[in-house]
Structure formats: structure tokens, C-alpha cells
C-alpha beads as a LAMMPS data file, in Angstrom:
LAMMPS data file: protein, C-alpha beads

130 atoms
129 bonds

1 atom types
1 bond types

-500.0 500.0 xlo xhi
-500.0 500.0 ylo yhi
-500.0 500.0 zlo zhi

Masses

1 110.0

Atoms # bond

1 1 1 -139.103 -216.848 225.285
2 1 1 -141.434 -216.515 222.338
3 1 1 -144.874 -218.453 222.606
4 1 1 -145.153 -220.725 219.776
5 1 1 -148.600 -222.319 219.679
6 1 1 -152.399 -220.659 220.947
7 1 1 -152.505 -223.934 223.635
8 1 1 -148.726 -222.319 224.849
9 1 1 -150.646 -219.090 225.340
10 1 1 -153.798 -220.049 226.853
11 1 1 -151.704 -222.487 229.670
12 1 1 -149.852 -219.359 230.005
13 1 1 -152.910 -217.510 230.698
14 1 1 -154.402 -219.797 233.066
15 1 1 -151.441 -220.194 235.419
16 1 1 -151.142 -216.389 235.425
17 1 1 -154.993 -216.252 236.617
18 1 1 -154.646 -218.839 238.627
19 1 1 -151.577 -216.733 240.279
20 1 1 -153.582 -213.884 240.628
21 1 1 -156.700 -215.645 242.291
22 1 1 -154.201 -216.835 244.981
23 1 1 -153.796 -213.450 245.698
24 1 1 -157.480 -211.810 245.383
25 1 1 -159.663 -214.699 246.882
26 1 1 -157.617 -218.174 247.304
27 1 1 -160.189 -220.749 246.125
28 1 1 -161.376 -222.656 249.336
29 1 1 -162.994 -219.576 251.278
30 1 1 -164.122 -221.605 253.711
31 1 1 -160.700 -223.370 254.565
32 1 1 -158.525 -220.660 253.421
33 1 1 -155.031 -219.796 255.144
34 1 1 -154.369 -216.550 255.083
35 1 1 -150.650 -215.046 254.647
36 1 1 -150.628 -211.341 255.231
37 1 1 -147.862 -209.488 253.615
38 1 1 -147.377 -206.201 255.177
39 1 1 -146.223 -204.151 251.927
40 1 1 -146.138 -200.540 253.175
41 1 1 -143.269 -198.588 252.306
42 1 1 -141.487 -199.853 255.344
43 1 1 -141.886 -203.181 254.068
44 1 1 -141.880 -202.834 250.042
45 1 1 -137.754 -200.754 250.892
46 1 1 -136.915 -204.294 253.309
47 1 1 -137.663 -206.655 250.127
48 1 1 -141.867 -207.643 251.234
49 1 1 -142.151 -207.556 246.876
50 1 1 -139.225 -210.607 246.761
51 1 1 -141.068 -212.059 249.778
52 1 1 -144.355 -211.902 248.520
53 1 1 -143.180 -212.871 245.318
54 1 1 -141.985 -216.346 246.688
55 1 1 -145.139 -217.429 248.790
56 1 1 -147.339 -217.077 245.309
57 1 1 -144.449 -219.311 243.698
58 1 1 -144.404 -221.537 246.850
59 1 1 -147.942 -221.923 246.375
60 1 1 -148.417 -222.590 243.142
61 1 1 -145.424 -225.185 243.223
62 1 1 -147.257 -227.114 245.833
63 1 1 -150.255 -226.380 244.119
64 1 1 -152.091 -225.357 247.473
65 1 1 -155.296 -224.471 246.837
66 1 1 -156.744 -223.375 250.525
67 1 1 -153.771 -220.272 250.258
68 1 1 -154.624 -217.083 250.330
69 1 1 -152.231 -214.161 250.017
70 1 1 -153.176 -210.883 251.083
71 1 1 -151.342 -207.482 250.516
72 1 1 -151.544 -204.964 253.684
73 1 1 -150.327 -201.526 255.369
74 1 1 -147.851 -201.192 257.773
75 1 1 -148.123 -203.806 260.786
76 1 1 -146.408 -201.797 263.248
77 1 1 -143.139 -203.842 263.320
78 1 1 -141.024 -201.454 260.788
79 1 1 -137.816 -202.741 262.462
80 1 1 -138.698 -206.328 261.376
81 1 1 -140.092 -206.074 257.952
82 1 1 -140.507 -208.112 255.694
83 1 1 -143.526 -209.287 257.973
84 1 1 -145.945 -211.703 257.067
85 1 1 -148.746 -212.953 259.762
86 1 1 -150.389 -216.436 258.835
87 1 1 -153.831 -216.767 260.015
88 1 1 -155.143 -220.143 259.967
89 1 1 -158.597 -221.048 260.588
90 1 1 -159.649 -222.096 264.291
91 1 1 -155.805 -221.194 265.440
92 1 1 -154.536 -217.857 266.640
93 1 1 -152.481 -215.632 264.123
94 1 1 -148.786 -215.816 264.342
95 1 1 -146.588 -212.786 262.869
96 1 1 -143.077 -213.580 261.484
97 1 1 -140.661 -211.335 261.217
98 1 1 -137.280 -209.950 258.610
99 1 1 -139.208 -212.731 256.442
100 1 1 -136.947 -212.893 253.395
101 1 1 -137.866 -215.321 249.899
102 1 1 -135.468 -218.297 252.072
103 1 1 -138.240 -217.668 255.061
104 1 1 -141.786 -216.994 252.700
105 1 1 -140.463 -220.824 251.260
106 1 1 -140.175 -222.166 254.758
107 1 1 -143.236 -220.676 256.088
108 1 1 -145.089 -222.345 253.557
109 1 1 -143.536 -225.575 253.910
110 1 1 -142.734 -226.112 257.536
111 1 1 -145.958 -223.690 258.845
112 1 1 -148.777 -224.082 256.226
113 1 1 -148.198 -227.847 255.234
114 1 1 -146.264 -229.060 258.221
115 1 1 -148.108 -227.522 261.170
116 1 1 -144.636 -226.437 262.607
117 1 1 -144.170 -222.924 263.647
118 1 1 -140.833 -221.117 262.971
119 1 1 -140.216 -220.151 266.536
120 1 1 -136.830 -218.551 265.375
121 1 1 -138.515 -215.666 263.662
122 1 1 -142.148 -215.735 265.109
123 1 1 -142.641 -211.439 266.767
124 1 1 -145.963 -212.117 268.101
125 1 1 -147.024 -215.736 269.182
126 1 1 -150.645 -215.829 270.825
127 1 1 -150.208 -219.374 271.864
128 1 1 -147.881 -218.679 274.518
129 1 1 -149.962 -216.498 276.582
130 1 1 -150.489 -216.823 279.926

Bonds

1 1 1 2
2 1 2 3
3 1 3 4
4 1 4 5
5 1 5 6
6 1 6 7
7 1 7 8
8 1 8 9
9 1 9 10
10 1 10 11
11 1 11 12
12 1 12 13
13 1 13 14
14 1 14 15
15 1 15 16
16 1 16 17
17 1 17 18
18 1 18 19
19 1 19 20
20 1 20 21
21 1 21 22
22 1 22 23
23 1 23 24
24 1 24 25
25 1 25 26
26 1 26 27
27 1 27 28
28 1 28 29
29 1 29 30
30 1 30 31
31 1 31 32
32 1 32 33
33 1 33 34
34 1 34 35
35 1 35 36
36 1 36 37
37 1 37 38
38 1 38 39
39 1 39 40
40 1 40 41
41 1 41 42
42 1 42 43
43 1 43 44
44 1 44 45
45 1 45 46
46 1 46 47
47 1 47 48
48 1 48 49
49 1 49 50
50 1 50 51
51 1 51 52
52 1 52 53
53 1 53 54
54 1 54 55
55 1 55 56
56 1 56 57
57 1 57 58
58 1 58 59
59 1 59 60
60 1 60 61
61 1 61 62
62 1 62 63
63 1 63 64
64 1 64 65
65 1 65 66
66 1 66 67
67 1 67 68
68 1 68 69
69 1 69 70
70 1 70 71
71 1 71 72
72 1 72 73
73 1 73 74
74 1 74 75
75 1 75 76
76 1 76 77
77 1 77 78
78 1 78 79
79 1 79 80
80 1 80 81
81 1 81 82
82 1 82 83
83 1 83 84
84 1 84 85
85 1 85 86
86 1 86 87
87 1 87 88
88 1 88 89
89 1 89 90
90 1 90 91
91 1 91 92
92 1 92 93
93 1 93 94
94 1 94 95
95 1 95 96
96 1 96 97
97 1 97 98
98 1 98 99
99 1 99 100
100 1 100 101
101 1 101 102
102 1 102 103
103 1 103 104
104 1 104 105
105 1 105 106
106 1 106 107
107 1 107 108
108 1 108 109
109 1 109 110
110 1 110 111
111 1 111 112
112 1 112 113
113 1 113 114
114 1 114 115
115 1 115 116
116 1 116 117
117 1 117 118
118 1 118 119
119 1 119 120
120 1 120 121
121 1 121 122
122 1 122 123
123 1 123 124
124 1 124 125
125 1 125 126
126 1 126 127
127 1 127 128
128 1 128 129
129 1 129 130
């Protein structure tokens, strides 16, 4: 699709920066939510690019700006990649796991906005520790 006017390009531009500040820094640091996209090979062969790819959309639909998405190594759970561990602040981390675009869209709505944890594909949940 061919841009057809300067203001075209620079809205272009900002939403692109905007995407990419998500990613590097989120913009609340002192409220951000963290989403940790394990994007090792393990992960990048299971689809974590298509994953990761839908929590910066998911974001930037809902226009969350406390959302911070972070790519990282291997996190040990090969057999259940795509992973993605959400670390809120004051609450333990909880790692999902086989965390497909379907999932990264829940996460964010359900987990992020709604509180609600995805018990059906949670591999490590701190809060249940005796």
C-alpha cells in the first residue's frame, strides 16, 4: 500500500516507534509488566516470532502503555515452547507454556488486563507453593 501524503508517513513512523519502545523499554518503568518471550532456537523453530509478534499487536490494540516485551534465551522448558513468563510488579512470575498467537492474545487480555491467570497452560505457578 503506497503512502500518499508526509502526515501518512510520519503516523506511520510513530506507531512503528511506538512498537518498538514496547519492546526496548515499555513506557511506565515504574509500573511496567513484563512479558518474557523465550526466543532461543528452541523457541524461534515452535513459532515464539508469531507469538511475540501478537503480544506487540495485542498491546498496541489495547493501547497498554505499562507493557513491556522482552526477548530472551532458552528458559529451560524446550518441550513447551513457545514460552512466555509475565512478571508483574509486587506478584510472583508465572511461566506459560506451547503459547501460540490464540494464547499471547489471551494472556494479554485475560492475565495482564483481567488479573486472571490461564491455569490451563501456566508450567511454573509460584502462588501455589506450599
Amino acid at each position: 500500500m503506497p503512502v500518499k501524503s508526509l502526515d501518512e508517513l510520519k503516523k506511520i513512523r510513530e506507531e512503528s516507534l511506538r512498537k518498538v519502545n514496547l519492546r526496548e523499554t515499555g513506557e511506565n518503568a515504574g509500573e511496567t509488566i513484563e512479558l518474557l518471550v523465550g526466543m532461543a532456537t528452541c523457541g524461534i523453530a515452535a513459532g515464539a516470532r508469531e507469538t511475540l509478534s501478537a503480544l506487540i499487536d495485542e498491546i498496541s490494540k489495547k493501547d497498554l502503555d505499562n507493557v513491556k516485551v522482552v526477548q530472551v534465551g532458552c528458559l529451560g522448558y524446550c518441550h513447551s515452547e513457545p514460552t512466555v513468563q509475565v512478571n508483574i510488579p509486587g506478584k510472583e512470575p508465572i511461566l506459560y507454556g506451547n503459547v501460540d498467537m490464540e494464547k499471547a492474545r489471551e494472556i494479554i487480555e485475560k492475565h495482564v488486563i483481567g488479573g486472571n491467570l490461564l491455569e490451563d497452560s501456566i508450567l511454573i505457578n509460584t502462588f501455589s507453593k506450599a
